[in-house]
C-alpha positions in Angstrom: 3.2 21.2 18.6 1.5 22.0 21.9 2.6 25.5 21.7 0.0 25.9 18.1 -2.8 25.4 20.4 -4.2 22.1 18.5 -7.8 21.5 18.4 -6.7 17.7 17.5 -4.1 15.7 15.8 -4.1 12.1 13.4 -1.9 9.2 14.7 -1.0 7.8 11.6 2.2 6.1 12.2 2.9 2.5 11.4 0.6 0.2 14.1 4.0 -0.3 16.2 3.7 3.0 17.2 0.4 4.7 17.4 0.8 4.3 21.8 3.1 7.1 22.3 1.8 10.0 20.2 -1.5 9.0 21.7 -0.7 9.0 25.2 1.1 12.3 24.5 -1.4 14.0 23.5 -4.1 12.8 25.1 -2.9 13.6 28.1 -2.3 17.4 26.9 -5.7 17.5 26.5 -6.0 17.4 22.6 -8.4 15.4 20.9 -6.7 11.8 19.0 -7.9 10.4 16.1 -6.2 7.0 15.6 -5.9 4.9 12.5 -6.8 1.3 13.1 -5.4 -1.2 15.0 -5.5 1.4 18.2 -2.7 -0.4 19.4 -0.8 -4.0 18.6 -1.3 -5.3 22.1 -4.1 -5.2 25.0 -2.2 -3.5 27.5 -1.2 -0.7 25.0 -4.9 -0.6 24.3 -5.8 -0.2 27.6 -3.1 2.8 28.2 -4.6 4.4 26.0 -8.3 3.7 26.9 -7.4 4.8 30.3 -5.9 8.2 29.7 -8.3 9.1 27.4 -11.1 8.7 30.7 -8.5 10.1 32.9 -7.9 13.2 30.8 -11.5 13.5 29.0 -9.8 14.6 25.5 -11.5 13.0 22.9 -10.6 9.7 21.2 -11.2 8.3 17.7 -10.6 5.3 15.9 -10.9 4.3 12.7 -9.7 4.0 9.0 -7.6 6.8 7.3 -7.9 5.0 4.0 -4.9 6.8 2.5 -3.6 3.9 0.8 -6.7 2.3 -1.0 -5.2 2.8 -5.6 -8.6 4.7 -5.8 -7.9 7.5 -3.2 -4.2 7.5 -3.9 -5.2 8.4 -7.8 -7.7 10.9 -6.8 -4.6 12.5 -4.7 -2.3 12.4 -7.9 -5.1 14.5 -9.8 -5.3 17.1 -6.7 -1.6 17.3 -6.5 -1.4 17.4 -10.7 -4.2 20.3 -10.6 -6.3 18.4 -12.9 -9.6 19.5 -11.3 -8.6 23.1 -10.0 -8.7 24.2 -6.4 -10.3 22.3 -4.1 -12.3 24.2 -2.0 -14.6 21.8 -0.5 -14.9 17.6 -0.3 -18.2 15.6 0.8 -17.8 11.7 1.0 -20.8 9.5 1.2 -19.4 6.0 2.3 -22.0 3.1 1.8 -21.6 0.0 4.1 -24.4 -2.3 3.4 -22.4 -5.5 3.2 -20.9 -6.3 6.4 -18.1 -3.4 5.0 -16.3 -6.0 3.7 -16.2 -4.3 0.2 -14.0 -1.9 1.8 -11.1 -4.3 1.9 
């Protein structure tokens, strides 16, 4: 994957593995976004912290939200061709309760 010149890659993996695709790539340089937890244990964490200051490639962390019955519906109607071609999505995500509604 190195060799497609990445401008930056998703660790989506199950939370037992999100370490090694991050370390990999961030210390090739790439930029990592990584779905929450960032890791399942503080010295993974920390790894990962560390290379990402060592190698100054950029590192995210946060919710995908692939698997919320909403999003997965909207992803049958874009598979299904039930709106047309997508050429363009905006998302407006409100957080005015703690973001517990998210859950």
């Amino acid at each position: 994957m190195l060799a497609d010149d990445l401008d930056a890659v998703f660790v989506l993996t199950p939370d037992d593995a999100h370490t090694e695709p991050a370390l990999f790539f961030l210390q090739a340089g790439v930029a990592v976004f990584v779905e929450k937890p960032l890791a399942v244990d503080l010295t993974d964490c920390d790894r990962v912290l560390d290379t990402a200051a060592r190698s100054r490639a950029r590192l995210r962390v946060g919710h995908n939200l692939r698997h919320p019955p909403v999003l997965r519906r909207m992803r049958r109607l874009v598979d299904d061709g039930a709106i047309g071609r997508v050429r363009a999505v905006w998302c407006r995500h409100f957080v005015g309760h703690g973001g517990d509604h998210s859950f």
